[in-house]
C-alpha positions as CSV (number, residue, x, y, z in Angstrom):
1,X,-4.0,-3.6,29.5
2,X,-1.8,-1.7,27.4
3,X,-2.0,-1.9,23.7
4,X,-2.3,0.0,20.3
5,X,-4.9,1.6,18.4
6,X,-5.8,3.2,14.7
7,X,-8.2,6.5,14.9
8,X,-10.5,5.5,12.3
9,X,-10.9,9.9,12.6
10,X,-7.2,10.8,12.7
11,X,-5.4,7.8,11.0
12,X,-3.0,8.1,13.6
13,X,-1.1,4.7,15.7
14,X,-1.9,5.5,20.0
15,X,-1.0,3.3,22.4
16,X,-2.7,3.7,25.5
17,X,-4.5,1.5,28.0
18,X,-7.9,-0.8,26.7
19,X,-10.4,-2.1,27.7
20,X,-13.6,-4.0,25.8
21,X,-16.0,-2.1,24.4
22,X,-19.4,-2.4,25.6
23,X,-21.7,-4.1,23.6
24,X,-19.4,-4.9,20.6
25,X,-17.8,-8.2,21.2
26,X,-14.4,-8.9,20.3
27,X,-13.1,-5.2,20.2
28,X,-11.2,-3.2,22.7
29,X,-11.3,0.7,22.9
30,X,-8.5,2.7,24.0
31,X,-9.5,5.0,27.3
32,X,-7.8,7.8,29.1
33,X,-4.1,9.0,27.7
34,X,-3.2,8.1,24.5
35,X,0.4,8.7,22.9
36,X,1.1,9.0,19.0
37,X,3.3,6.6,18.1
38,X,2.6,6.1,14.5
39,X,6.0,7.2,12.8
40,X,7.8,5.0,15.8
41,X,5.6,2.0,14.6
42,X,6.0,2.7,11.2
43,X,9.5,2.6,11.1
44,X,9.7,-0.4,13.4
45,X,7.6,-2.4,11.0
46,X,9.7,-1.0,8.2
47,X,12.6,-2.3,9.6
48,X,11.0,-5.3,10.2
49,X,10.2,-5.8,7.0
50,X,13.6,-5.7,5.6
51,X,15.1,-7.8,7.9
52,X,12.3,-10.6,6.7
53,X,13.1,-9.5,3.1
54,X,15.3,-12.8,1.7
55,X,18.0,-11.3,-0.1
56,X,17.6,-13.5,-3.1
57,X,13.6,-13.0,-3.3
58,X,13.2,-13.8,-7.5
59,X,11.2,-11.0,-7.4
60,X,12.6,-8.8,-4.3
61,X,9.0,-8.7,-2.8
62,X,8.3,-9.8,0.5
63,X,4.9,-9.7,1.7
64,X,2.4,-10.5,4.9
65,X,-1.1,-11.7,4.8
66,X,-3.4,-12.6,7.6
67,X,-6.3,-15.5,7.0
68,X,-10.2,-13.2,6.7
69,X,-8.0,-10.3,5.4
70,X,-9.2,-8.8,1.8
71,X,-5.1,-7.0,1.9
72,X,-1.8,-7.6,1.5
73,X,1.1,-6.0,2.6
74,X,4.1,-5.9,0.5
75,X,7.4,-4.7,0.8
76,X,9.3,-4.4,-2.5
77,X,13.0,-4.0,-3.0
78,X,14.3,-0.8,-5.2
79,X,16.1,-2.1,-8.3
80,X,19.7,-1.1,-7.6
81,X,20.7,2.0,-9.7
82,X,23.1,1.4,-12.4
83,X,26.8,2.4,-12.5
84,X,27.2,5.3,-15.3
């Protein structure tokens, strides 16, 4: 199976082929060749992001959570720049 990885070592995004790892169940390992793709996926999700954003969030934050997560991920909207 193809999927994506975080390098706890290099803090980089791979994709690459998985399969599970031995003795640890529940989590896959990526094996053989691996391709950076952490500023595609970053971007993507950036984009993402602001396509979710609702352009009249009260507060212009949108933000994901996932249940048994301690984080949150917020995107917050610039405050637009006044005219001179």
């Amino acid at each position: 199976m193809t999927s994506f990885g975080v390098s706890p070592i290099t803090n980089k995004i791979f994709m690459g082929k998985t399969r599970p790892m031995k003795g640890v169940e529940g989590v896959s390992e990526l094996v053989g060749k691996k391709t950076d793709v952490t500023d595609e996926v970053v971007s993507v999700v950036f984009e993402w992001f602001m396509h979710h954003m609702p352009k009249d969030s009260p507060k212009g934050v949108y933000e994901v959570s996932f249940d048994g997560c301690d984080y949150v991920l917020q995107m917050v909207r610039k405050k637009p720049k006044e005219a001179p």
